[in-house]
Backbone as ProteinMPNN parsed JSONL, in Angstrom:
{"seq_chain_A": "XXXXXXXXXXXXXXXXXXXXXXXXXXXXXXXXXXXXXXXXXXXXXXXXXXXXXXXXXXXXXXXXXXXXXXXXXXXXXXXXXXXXXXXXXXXXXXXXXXXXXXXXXXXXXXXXXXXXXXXXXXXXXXXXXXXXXXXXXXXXXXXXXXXXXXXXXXXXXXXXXXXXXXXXXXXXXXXXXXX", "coords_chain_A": {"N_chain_A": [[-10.597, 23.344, 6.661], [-10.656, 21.924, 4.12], [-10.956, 24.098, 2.157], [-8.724, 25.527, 2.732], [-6.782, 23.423, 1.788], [-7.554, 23.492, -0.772], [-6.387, 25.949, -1.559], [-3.817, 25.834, -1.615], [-0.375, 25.733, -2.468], [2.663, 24.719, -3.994], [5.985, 24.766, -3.546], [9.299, 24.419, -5.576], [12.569, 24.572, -4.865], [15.325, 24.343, -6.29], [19.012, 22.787, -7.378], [19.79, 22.341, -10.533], [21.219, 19.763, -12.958], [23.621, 21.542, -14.258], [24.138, 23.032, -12.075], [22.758, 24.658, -11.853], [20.215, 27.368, -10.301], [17.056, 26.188, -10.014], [13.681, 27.486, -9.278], [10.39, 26.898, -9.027], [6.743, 26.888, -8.677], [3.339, 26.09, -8.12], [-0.37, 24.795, -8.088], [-1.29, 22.678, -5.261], [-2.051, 18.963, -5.709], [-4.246, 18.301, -4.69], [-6.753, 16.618, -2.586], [-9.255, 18.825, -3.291], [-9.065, 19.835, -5.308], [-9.732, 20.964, -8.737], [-8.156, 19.915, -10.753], [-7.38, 17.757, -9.808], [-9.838, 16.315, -9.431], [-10.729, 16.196, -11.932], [-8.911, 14.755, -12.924], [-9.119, 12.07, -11.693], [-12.097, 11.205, -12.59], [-11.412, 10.994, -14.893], [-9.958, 8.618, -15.048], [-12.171, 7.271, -13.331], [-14.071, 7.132, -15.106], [-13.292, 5.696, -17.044], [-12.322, 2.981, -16.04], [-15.416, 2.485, -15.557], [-15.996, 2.057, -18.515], [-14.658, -0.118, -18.88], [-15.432, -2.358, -17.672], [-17.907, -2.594, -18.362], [-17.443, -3.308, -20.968], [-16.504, -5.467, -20.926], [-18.909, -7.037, -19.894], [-19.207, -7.097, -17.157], [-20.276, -7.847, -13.61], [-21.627, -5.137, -11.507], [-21.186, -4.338, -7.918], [-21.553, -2.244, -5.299], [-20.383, -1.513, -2.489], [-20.268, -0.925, 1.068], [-18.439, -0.167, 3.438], [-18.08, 0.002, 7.083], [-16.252, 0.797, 10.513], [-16.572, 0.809, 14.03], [-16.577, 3.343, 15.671], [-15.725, 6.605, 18.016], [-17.432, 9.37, 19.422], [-16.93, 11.976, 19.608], [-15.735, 13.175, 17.417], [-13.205, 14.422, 17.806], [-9.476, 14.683, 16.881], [-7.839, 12.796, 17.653], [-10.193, 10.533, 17.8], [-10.672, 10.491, 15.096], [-7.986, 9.465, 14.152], [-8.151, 6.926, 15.168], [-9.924, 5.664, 13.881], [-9.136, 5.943, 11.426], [-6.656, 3.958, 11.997], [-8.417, 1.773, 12.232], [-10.23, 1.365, 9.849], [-7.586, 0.62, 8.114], [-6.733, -1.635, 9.334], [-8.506, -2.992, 9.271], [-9.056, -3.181, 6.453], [-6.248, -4.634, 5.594], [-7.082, -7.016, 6.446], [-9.138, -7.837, 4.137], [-7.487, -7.377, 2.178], [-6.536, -9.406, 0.749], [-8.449, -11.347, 0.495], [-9.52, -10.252, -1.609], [-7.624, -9.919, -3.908], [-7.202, -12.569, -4.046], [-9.663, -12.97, -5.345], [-10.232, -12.547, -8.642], [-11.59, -10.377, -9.236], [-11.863, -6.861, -9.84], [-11.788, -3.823, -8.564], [-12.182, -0.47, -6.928], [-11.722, 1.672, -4.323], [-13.118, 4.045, -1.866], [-12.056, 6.21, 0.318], [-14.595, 7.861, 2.203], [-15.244, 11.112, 4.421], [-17.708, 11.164, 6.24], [-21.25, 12.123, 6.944], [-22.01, 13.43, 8.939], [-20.971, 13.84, 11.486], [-18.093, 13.315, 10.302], [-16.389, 10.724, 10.352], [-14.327, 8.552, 9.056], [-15.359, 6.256, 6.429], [-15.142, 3.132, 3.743], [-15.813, 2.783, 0.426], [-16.528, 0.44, -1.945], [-16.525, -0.489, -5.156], [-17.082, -3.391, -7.014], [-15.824, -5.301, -9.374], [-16.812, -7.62, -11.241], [-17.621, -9.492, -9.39], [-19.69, -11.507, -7.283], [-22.773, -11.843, -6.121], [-22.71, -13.464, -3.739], [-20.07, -13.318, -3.104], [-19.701, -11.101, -2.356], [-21.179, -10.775, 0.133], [-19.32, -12.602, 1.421], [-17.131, -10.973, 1.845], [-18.101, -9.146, 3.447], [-18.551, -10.493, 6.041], [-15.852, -11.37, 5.984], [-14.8, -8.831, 6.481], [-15.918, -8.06, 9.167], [-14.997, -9.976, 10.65], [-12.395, -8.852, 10.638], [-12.243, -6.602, 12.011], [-12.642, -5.692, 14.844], [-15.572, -5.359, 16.47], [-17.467, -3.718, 14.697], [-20.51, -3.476, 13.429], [-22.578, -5.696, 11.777], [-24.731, -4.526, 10.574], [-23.925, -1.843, 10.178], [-22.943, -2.304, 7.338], [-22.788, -2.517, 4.076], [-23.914, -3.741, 0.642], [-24.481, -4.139, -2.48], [-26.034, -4.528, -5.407], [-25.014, -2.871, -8.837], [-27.13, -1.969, -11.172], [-27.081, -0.13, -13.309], [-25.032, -0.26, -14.976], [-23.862, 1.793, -17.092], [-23.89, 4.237, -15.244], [-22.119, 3.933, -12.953], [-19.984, 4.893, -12.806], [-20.612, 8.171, -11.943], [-21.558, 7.285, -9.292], [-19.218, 6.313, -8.259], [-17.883, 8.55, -7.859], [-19.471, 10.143, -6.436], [-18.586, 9.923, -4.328], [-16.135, 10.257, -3.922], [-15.663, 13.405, -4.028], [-17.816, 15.805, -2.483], [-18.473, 18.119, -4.322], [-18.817, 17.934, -7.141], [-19.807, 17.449, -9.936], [-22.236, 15.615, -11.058], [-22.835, 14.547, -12.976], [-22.977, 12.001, -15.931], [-19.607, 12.346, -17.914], [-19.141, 12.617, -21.513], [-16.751, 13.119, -22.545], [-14.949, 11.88, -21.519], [-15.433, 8.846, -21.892]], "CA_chain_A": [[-9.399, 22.679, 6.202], [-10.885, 21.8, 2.718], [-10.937, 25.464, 1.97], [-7.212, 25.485, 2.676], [-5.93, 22.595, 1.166], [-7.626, 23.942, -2.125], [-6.011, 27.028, -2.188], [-2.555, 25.131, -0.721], [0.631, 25.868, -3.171], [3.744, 23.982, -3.632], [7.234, 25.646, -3.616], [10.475, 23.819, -5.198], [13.804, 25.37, -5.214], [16.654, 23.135, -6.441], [19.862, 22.601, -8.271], [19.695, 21.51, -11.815], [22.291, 18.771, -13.27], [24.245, 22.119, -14.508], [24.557, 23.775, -11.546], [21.54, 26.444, -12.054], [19.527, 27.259, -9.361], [15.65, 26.493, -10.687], [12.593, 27.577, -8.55], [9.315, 26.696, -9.332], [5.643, 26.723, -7.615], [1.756, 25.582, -8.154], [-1.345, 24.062, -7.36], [-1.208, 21.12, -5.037], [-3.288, 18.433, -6.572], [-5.304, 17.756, -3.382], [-8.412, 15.914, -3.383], [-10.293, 19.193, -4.009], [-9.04, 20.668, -6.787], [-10.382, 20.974, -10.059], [-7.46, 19.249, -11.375], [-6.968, 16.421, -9.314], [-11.276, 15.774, -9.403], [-10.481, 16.116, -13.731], [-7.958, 13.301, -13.105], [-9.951, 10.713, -10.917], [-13.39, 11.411, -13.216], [-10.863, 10.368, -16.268], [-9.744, 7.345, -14.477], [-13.539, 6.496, -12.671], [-15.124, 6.37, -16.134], [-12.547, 4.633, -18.192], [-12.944, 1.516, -15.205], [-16.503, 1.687, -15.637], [-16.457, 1.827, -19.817], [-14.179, -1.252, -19.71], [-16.0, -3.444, -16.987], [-19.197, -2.423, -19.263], [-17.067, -3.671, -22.098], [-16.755, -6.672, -20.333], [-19.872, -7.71, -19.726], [-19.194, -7.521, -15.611], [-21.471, -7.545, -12.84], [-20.556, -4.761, -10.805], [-21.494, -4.19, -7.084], [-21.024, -1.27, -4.253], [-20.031, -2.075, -1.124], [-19.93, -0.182, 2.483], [-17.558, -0.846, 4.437], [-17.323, 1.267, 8.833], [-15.759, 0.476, 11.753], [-16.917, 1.665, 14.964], [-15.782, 5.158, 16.128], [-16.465, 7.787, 18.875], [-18.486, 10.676, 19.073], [-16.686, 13.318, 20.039], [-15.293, 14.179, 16.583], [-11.772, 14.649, 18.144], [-8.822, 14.14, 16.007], [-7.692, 11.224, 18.128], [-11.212, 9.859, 17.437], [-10.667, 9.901, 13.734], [-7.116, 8.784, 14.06], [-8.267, 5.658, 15.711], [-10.874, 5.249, 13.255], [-8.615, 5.321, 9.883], [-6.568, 3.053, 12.275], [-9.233, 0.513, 12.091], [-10.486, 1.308, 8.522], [-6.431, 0.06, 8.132], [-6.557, -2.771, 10.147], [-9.68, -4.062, 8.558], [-8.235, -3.429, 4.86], [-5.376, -5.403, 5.672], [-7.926, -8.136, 6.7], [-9.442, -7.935, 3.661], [-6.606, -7.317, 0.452], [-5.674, -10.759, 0.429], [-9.756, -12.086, -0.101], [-10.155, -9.439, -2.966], [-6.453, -9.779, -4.746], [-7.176, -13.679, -4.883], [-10.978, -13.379, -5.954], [-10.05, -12.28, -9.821], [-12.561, -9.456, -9.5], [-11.614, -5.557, -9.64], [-12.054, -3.077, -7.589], [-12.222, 0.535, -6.903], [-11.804, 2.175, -3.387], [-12.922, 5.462, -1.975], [-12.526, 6.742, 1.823], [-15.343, 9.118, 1.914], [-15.439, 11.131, 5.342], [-19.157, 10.297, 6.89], [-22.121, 13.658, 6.829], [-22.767, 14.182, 10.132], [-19.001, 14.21, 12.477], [-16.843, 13.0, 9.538], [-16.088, 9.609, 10.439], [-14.64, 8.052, 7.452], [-15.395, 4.844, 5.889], [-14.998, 2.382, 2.698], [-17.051, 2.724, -0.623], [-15.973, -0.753, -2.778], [-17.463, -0.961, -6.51], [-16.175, -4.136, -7.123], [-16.2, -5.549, -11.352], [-16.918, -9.135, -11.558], [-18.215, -10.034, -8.045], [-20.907, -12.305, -7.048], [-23.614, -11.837, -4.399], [-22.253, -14.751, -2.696], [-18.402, -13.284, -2.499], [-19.856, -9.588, -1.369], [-21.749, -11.326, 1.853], [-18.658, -13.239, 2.01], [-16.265, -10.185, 1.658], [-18.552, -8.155, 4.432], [-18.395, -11.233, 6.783], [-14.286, -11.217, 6.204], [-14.873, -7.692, 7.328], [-16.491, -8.166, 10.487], [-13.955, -10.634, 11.709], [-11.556, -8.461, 10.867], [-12.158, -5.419, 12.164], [-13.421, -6.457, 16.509], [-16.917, -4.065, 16.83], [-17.854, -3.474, 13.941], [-21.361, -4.12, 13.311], [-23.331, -5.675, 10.556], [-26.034, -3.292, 10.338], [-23.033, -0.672, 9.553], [-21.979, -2.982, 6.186], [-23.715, -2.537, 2.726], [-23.738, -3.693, -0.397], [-25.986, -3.824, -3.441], [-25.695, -4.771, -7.473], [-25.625, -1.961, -9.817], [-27.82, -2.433, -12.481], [-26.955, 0.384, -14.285], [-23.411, -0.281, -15.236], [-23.193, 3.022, -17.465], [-23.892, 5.102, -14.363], [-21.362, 3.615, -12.062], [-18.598, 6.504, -12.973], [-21.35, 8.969, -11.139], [-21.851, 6.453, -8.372], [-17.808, 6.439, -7.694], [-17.578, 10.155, -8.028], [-20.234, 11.008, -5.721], [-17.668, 9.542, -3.066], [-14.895, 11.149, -4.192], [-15.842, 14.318, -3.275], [-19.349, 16.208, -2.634], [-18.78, 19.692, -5.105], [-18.277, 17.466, -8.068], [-21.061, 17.264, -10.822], [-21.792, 14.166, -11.318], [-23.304, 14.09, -14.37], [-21.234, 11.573, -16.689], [-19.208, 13.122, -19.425], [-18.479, 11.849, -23.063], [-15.478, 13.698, -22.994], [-14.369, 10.526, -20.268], [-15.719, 7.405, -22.164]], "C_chain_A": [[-9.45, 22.45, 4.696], [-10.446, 23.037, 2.221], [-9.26, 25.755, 1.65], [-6.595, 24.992, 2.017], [-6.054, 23.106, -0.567], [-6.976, 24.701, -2.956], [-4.706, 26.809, -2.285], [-1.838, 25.196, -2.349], [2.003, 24.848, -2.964], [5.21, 25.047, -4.107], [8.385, 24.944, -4.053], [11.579, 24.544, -5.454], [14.87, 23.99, -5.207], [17.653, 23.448, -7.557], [20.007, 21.889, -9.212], [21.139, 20.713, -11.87], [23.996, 20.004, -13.778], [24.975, 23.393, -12.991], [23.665, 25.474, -11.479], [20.484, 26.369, -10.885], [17.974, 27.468, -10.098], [14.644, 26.948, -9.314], [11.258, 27.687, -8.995], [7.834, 26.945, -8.17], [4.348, 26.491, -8.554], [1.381, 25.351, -7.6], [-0.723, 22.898, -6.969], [-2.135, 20.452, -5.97], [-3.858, 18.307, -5.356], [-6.688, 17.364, -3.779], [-9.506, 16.658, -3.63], [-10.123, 19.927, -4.731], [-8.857, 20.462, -8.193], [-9.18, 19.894, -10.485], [-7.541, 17.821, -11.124], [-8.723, 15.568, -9.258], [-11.11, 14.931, -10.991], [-9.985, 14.748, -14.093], [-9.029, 12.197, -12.731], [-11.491, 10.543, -11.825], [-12.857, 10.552, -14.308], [-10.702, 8.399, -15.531], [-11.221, 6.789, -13.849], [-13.996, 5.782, -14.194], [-14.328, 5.229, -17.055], [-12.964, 3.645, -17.609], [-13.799, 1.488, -15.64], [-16.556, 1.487, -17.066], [-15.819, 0.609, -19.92], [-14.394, -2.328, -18.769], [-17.29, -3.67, -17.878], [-18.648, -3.349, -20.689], [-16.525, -5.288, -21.89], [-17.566, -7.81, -19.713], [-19.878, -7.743, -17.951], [-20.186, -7.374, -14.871], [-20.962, -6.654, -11.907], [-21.382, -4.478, -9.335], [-21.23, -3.137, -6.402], [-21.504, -1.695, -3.019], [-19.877, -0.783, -0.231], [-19.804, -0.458, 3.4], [-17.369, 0.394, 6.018], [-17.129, -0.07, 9.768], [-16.57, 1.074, 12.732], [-16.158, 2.46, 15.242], [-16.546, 5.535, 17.187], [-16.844, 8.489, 18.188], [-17.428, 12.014, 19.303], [-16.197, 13.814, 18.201], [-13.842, 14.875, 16.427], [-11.058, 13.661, 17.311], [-8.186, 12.844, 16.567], [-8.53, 9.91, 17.797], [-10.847, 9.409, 16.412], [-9.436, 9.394, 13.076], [-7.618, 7.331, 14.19], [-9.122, 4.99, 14.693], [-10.433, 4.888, 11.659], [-7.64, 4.379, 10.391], [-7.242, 1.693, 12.167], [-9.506, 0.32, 10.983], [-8.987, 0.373, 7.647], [-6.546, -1.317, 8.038], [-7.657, -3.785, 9.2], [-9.866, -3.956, 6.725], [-7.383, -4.311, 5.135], [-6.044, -6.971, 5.686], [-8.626, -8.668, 5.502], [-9.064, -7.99, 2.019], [-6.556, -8.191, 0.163], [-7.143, -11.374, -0.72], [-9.503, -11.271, -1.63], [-8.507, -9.902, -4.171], [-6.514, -11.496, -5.075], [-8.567, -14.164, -5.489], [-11.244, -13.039, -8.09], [-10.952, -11.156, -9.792], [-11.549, -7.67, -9.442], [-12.514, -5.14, -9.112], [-11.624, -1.508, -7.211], [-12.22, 0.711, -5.418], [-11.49, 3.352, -2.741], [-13.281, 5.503, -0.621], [-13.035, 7.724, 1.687], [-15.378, 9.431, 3.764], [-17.308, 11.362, 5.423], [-19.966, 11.95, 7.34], [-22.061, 14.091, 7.861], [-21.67, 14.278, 11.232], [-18.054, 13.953, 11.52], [-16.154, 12.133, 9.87], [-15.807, 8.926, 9.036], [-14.814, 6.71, 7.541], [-15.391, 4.154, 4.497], [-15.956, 2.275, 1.544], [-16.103, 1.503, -1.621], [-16.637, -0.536, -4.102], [-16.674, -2.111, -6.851], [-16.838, -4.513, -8.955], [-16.12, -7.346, -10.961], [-17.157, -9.751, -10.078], [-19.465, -10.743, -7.994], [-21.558, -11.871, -5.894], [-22.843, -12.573, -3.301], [-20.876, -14.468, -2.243], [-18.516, -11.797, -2.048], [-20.412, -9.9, 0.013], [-20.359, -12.081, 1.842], [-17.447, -12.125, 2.598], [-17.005, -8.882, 3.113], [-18.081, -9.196, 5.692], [-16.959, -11.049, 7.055], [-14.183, -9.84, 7.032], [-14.979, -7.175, 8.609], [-15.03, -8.95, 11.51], [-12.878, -9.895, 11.584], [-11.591, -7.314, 11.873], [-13.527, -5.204, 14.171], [-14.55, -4.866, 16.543], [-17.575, -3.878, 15.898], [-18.992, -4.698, 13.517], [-21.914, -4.635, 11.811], [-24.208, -4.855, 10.26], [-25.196, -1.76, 9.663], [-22.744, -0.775, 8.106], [-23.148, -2.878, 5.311], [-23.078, -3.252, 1.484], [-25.02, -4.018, -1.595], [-25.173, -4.29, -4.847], [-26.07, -3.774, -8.049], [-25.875, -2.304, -10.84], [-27.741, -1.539, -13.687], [-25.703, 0.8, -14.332], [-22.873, 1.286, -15.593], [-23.221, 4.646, -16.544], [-22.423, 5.143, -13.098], [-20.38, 4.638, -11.603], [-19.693, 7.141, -11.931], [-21.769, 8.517, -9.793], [-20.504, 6.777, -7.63], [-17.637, 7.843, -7.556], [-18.204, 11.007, -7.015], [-19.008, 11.167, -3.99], [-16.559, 10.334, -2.963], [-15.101, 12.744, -3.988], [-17.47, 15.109, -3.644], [-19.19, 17.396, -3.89], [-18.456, 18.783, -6.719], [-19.552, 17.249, -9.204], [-21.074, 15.992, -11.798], [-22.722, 13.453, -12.606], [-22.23, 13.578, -15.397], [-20.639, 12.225, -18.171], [-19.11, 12.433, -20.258], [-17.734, 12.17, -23.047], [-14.711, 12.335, -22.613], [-14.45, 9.018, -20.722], [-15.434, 7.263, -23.425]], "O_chain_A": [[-8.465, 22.719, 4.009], [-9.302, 22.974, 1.77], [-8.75, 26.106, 0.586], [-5.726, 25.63, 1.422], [-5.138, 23.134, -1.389], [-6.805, 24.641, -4.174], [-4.159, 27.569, -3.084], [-2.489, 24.826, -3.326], [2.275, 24.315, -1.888], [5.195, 25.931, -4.964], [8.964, 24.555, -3.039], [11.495, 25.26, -6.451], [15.069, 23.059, -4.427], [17.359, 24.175, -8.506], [20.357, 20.728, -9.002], [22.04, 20.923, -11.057], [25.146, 19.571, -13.708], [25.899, 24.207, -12.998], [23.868, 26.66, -11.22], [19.964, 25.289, -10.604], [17.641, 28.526, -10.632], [15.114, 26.599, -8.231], [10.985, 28.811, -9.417], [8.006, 27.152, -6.968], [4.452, 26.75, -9.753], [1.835, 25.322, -6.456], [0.033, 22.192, -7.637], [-2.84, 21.024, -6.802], [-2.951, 17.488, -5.208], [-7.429, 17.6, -4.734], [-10.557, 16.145, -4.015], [-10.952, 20.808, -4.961], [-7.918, 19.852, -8.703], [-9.647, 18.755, -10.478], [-7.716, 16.917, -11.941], [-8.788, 14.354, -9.065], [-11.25, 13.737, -11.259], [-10.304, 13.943, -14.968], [-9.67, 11.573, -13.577], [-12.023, 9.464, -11.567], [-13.489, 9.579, -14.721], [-11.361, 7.373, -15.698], [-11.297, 5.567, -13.976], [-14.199, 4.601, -14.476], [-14.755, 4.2, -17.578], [-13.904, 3.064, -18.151], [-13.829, 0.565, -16.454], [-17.306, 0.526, -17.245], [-16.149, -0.037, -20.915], [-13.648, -3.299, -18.895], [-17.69, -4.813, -18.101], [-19.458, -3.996, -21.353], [-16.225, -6.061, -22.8], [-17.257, -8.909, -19.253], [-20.684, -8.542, -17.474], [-21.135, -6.75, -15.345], [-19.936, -7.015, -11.331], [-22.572, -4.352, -9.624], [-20.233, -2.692, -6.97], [-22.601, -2.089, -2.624], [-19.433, 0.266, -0.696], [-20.591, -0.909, 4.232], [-16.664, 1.403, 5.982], [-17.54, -1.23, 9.799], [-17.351, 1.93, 12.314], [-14.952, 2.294, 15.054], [-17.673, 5.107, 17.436], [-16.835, 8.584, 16.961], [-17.757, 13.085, 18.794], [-16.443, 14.984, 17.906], [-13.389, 15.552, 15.504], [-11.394, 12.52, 16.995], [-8.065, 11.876, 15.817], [-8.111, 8.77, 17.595], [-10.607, 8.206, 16.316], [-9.429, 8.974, 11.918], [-7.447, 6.583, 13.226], [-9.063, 3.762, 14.622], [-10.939, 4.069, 10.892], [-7.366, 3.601, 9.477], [-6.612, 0.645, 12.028], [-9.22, -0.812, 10.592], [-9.228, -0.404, 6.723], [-6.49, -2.031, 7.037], [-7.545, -4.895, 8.678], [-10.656, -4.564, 6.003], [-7.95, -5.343, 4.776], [-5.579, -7.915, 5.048], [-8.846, -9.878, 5.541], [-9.725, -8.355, 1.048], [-6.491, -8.23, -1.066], [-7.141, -11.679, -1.913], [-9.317, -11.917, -2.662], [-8.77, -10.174, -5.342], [-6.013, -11.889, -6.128], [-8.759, -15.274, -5.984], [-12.293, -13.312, -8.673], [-11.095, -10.939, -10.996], [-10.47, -7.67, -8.849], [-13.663, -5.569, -9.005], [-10.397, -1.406, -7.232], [-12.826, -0.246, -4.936], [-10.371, 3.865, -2.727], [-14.352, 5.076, -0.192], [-12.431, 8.661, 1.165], [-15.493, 8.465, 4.518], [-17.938, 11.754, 4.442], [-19.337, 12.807, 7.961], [-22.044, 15.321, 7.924], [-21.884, 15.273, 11.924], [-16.951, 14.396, 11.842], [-14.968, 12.46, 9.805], [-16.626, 8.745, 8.135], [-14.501, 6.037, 8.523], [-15.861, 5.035, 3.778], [-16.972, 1.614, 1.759], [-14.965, 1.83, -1.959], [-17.815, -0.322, -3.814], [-15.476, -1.875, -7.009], [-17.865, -4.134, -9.518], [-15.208, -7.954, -10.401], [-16.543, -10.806, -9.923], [-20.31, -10.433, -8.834], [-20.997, -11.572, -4.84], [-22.495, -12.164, -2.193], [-20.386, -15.065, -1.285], [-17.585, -11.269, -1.44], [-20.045, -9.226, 0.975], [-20.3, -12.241, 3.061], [-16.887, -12.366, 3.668], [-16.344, -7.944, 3.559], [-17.189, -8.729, 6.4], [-16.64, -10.627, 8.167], [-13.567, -9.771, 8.095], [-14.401, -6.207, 9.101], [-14.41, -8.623, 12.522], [-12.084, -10.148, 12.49], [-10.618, -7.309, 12.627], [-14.658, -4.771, 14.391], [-14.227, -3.681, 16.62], [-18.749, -3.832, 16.265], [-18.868, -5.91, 13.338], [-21.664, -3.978, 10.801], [-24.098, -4.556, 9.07], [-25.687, -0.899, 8.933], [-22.372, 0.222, 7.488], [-24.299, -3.099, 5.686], [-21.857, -3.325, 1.348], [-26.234, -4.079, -1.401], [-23.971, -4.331, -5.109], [-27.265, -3.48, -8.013], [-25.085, -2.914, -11.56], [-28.137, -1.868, -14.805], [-25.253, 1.864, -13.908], [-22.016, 1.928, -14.984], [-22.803, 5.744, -16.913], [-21.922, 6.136, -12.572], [-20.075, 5.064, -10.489], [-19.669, 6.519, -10.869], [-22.353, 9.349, -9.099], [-20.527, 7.395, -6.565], [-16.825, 8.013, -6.646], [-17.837, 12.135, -6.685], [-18.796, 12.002, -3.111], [-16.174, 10.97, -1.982], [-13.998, 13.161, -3.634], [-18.099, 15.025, -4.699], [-20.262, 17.422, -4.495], [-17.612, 19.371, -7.396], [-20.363, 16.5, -8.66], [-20.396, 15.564, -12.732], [-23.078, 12.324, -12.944], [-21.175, 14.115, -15.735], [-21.246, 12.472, -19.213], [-18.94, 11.27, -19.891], [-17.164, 11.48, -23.892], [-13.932, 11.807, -23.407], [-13.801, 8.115, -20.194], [-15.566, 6.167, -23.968]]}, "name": "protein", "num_of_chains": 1, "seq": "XXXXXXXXXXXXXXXXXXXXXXXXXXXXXXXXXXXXXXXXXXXXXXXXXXXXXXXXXXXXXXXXXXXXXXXXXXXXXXXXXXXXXXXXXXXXXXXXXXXXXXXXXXXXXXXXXXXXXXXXXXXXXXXXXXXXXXXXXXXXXXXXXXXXXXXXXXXXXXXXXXXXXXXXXXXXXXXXXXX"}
């Protein structure tokens, strides 16, 4: 499907304000092509050069639900259903904690179960265990042993941290072109 979406074109045919028939076509941007990686790399590092420029503390978080096994698309319906359900549970904590935040559904190595990568900017230990806990109650099954988070200590890496999520073919060495 990746494979596809990469190569995936767009088609528009329409009527200009004069009455001219235009038709156009390109690349989609989809999340794996060069372009649309170019974009999100520009946007990862700027966040991290101006949380860095802020002195912030920044954290990464991992956020799953429980899922089946089979791998069936019903499965992984049900499963960005919950990933849903247990965002919803959780916008409110983060939108009134003053902190920023980054978020990347990465699908999961081994069936492709996806789940939640957080880098949050100005977070405390004490409001990431609180922000996993909100998690739990939101989201009925979901275990603790599934939930991560951690302090990055090396702020000027973070861009390569967010990026790795964003998709695997991406070289995640950080640019200067970006900061």
């Amino acid at each position: 499907w990746a494979k596809t979406a990469e190569s995936a074109r767009y088609l528009y045919a329409g009527v200009d304000i004069f009455g001219d028939v235009k038709v156009s076509s390109g690349p989609l941007l989809g999340r794996w092509s060069a372009e649309y990686r170019r974009r999100m790399l520009a946007v990862v590092y700027s966040w991290a050069e101006s949380a860095t420029t802020r002195g912030d503390t920044i954290h990464l978080v991992t956020l799953t639900v429980k899922h089946g096994r089979s791998g069936s698309k019903p499965d992984m319906m049900a499963t960005v259903d919950k990933l849903r359900q247990g965002w919803r549970g959780i916008i409110y904590t983060l939108s009134r904690s003053g902190c920023r935040y980054l978020r990347v559904i990465e699908p999961g190595e081994v069936r492709g179960y996806p789940h939640i990568h957080l880098v949050l900017s100005g977070a405390s230990d004490e409001f990431c265990e609180a922000l996993v806990q909100r998690w739990l109650s939101a989201c009925p099954g979901a275990l603790r042993a599934g939930q991560d988070w951690e302090r990055c200590e090396d702020v000027q890496r973070v861009g390569a941290y967010v990026c790795k999520y964003l998709g695997k073919s991406l070289d995640f060495t950080p640019s200067r072109e970006f900061w």
